[in-house]
N, C-alpha and C positions, 0 to 999 in steps of 0.2 A: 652735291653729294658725289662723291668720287667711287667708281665701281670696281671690281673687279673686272680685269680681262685678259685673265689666263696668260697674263708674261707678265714677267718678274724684269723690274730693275732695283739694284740696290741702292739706287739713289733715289726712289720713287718714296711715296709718303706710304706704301705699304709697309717697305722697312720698318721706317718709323714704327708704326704700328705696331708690327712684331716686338719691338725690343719697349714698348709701354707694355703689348701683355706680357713680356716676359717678367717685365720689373715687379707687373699687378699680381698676377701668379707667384711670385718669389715673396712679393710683401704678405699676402693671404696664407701662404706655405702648400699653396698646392705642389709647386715646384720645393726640391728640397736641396738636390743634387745638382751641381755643376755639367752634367752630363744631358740631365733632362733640358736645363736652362739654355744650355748651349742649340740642341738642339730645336727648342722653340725659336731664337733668334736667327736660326738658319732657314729652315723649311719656308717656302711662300706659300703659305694656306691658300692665299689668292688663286693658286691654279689649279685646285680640288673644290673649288666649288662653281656652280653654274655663271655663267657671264652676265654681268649686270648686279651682283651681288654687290650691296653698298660694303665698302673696307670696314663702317665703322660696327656692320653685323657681322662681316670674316673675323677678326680681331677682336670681338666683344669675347667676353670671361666667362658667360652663360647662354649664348643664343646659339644651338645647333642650324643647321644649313638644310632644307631638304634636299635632298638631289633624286628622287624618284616618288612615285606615285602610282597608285593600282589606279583601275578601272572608276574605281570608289572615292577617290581621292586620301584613301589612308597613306601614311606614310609610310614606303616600305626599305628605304633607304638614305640617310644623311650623314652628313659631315658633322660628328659630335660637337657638343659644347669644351668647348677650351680644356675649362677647370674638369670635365672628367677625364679627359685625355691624358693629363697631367697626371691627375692624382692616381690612376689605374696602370701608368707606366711607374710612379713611383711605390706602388703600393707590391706592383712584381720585382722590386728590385732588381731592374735588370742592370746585365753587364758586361763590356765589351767581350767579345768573342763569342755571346751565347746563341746559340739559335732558338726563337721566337714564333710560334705559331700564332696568327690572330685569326679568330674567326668572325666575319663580316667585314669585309672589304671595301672599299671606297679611295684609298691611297694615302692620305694625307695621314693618318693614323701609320700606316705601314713604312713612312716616310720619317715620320719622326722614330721610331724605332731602331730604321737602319742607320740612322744615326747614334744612338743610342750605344748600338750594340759594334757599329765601327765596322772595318775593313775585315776584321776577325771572324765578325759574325754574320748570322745570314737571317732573313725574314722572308715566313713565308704565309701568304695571307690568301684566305679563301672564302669565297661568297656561294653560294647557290645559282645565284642568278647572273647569266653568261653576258647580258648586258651591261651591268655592274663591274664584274670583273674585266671585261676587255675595256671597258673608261678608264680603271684602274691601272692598268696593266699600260694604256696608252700614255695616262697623265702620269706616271711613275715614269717612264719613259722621258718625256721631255723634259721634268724635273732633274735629270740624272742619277733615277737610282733604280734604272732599269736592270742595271745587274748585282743588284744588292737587295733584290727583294724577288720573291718568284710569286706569281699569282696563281694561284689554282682556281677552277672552277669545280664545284663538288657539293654534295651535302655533308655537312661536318659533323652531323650524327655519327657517320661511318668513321675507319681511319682513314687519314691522308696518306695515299700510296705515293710510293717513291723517299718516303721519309719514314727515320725509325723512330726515335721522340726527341723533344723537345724539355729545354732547358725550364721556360717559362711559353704560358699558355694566356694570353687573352680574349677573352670573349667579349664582343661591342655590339651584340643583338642580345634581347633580352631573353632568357633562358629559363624554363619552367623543371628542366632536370639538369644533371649533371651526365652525360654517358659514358657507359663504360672507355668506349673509343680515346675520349680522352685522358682516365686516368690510364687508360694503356700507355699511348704515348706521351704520358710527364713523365720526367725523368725523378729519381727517388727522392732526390734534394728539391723536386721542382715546384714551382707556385701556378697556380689556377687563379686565374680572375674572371670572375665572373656576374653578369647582374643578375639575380635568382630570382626570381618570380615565387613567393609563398602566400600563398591565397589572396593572391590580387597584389598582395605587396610585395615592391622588390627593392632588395639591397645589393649594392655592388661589394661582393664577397672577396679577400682574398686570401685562396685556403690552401693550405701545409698537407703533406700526411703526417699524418701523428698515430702508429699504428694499422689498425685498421680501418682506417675511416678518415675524413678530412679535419681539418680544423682551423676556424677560419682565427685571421694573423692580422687582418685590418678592413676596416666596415665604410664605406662611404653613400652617401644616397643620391640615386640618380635613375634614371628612367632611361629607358633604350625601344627603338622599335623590336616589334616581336621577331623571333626565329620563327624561318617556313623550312618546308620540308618535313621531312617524317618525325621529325622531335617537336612539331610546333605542336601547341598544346590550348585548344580552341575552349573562351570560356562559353558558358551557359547564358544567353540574356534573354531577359523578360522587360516587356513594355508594359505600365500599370496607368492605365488611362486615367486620368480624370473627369471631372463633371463639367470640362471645358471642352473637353475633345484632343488635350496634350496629355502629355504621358511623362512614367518615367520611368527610366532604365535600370535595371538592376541586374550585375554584371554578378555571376559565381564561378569564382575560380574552380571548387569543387562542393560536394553538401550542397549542392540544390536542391528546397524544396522539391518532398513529392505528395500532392497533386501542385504544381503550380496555381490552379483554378480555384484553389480557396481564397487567392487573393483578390479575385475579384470582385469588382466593386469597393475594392478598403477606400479607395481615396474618396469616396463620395462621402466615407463618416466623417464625425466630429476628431479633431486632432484632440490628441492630450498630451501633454508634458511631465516629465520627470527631472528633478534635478540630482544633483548627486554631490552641493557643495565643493566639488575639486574647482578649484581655478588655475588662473598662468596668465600670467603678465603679458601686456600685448608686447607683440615682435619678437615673444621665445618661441622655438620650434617645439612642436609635438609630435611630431612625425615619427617617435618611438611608440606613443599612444595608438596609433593604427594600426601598427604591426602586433604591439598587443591584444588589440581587438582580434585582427587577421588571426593570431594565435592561438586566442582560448574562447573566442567567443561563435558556438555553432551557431550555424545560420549567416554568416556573415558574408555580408557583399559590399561592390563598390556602387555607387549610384549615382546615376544621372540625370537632370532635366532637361526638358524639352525647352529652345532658345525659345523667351519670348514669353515664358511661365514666372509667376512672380517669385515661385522660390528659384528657379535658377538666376533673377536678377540678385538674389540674394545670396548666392553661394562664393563661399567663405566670408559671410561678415554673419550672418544667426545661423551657417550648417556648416556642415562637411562632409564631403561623401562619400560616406560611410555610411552603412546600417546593416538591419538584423530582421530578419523574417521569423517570426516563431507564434507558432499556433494562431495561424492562418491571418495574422497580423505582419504589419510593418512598419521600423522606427529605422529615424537617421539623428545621426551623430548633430546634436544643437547645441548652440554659445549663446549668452545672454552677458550685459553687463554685469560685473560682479559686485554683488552690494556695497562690497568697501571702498569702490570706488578706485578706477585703475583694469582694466584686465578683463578676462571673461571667465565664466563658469560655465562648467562644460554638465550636457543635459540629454534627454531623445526626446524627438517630437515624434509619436507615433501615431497608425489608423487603424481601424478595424477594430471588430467586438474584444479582443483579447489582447488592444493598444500597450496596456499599463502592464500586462505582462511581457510585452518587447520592448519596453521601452527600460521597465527596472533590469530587463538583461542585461542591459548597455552598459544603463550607469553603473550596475554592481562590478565590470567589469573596468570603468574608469576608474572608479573606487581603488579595486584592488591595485589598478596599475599607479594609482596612486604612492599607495603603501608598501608595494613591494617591485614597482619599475620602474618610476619615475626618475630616480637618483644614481642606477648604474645601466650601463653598458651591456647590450649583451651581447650573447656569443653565438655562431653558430658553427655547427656539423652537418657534414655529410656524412653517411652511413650506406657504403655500397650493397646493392642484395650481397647476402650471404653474412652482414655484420649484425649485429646486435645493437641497437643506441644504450648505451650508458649516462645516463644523465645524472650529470651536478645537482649538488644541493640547492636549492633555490624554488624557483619556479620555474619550468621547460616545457616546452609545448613538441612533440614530432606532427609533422607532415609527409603523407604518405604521398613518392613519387613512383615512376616507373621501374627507373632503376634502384631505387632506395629509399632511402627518409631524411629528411634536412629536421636538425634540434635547434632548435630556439632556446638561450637560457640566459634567464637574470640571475644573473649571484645573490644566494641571503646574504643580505644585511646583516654585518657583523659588528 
């Protein structure tokens, strides 16, 4: 297995490498532009990530890199996967000469940029944490694009002093608001990228002003470690033990039941099921379905098992996790074979006295996402305080942030 070690030759098999992910990337269409391409077959990832790293996880298409760890062992900073790299530079359209803020720092992100944007333009990328940024600021250095990128250390809540705004804005820590700080500094014509966090579920946004308010321009899905600092946005968890002595998690973005305490005890009752006849063929994604749930369904959390519990040996092949607390019960998102043979049908397995009442929540709202989301696209806004959301015809869900409300909308079906 051949490692990373922080030096670059171009004759080494890391090259190599680089120009298969660029071909892979180019064949998938993450990459789209000559510019992006170019600069993936330049940059050596190899030297933004820790030493000893196998080439064939630096250069894979979906495996981010960790490069830091809390106390706890959460991840509090890495080296993205490939394919969002790509897609989220191509999603801001950028272009030589512009100048680039990223927020969340590491290098290899801010490296392929200053490629990107060329001799013209400038990138300036910033972390919170002084560790982070002084590796960054070191490895951008060796790489040679110590004077083509400036590193700041900061909270990016606030603005970036020294700087007036910025052409295009990426965000590569996962984000529960938008702040005002940065629709300050985009510039009129400028793009926002960002991964938004809406009730547990997030999409990598990239949004326009259109008026008053944002509008997003292109959608991709991906998961990002969370932002710290004064925008980080702490969820609610609850452990719900069982009659084994393991437990499970249940994570609320916001809408946390109150009392929590009426859940106690649910798992010792008798489970019951609901079905709701929607199916999906194995190996299409549903991960528009979540977001629906995340959207109109109160009550709604992410959820967890404890390693080593039979339903966590089970997750994702009869669950998903997902569920819904309501009136003092709780149900999670269940798959069964589908009678016609081929696929699953999607269901809740729910506990407690008022099971069949959280579990028909679910499915009524698989149902509808059935009937009216399944088959488009949606859309979202941002809506800074002081706007108004305007919602399209269709179905729309807002969620209330700090500085505003982010809309959610499926188009009717015409």
């Amino acid at each position: 297995m051949i490692q990373a070690t922080g030096m670059t030759d171009d004759s080494s098999p890391a090259r190599r490498l680089r120009h298969e992910l660029a071909d892979t990337l180019r064949a998938q269409r993450q990459i789209v532009s000559p510019a992006v391409d170019k600069a993936f077959r330049t940059v050596p990832r190899e030297m933004f990530v820790p030493v000893g790293t196998s080439l064939e996880i630096v250069y894979s298409v979906d495996s981010p890199v960790i490069t830091k760890t809390d106390e706890h062992g959460a991840h509090i900073s890495s080296v993205s996967a490939t394919y969002i790299q790509a897609r989220m530079i191509e999603m801001a359209a950028i272009a030589p000469g512009m100048t680039v803020l990223e927020i969340g720092s590491g290098g290899y992100n801010a490296a392929l940029l200053a490629e990107v944007v060329g001799s013209s333009g400038h990138v300036v990328s910033v972390d919170i944490d002084r560790e982070i940024t002084e590796r960054a600021r070191d490895l951008l250095g060796r790489a040679g694009y110590g004077g083509r990128v400036t590193v700041v250390q900061a909270d990016a809540e606030h603005p970036i002093s020294g700087f007036e705004q910025f052409d295009r804005i990426l965000v590569t820590v996962g984000a529960w608001d938008v702040f005002p700080a940065w629709l300050d500094q985009l510039t009129a014509t400028g793009i926002l990228v960002v991964p938004l966090r809406m009730n547990g579920v997030t999409r990598t946004i990239a949004f326009q002003r259109h008026g008053d308010h944002l509008a997003s321009i292109d959608v991709e899905l991906a998961g990002f470690v969370p932002m710290r600092g004064e925008g980080a946005h702490a969820e609610r968890t609850f452990l719900l033990p069982d009659r084994h002595g393991k437990h499970l998690k249940l994570q609320f973005d916001s809408g946390a039941p109150e009392p929590i305490s009426g859940l106690d005890g649910v798992l010792a009752t008798e489970p019951v099921s609901v079905w709701s006849g929607v199916t999906i063929a194995n190996g299409v994604s549903f991960a528009d379905l979540h977001l629906w749930l995340a959207a109109f369904l109160p009550g709604f959390c992410r959820v967890g098992a404890a390693p080593g519990t039979d339903l966590a040996s089970q997750l994702g092949k009869s669950w998903f996790p997902f569920g819904v607390v309501r009136d003092g019960s709780f149900a999670y998102l269940a798959v069964r074979p589908a009678l016609n043979g081929g696929g699953v049908e999607f269901g809740a397995t729910a506990y407690g006295s008022h099971g069949r009442v959280a579990a028909t929540a679910l499915t009524e709202q698989v149902e509808a996402w059935d009937r009216h989301g399944r088959s488009c696209e949606p859309a979202f806004q941002f809506w800074p305080t002081g706007s108004q959301p305007a919602l399209s015809s269709g179905h729309s869900a807002v969620l209330t942030k700090h500085h505003g409300a982010v809309s959610i909308s499926w188009p009717q079906a015409g």
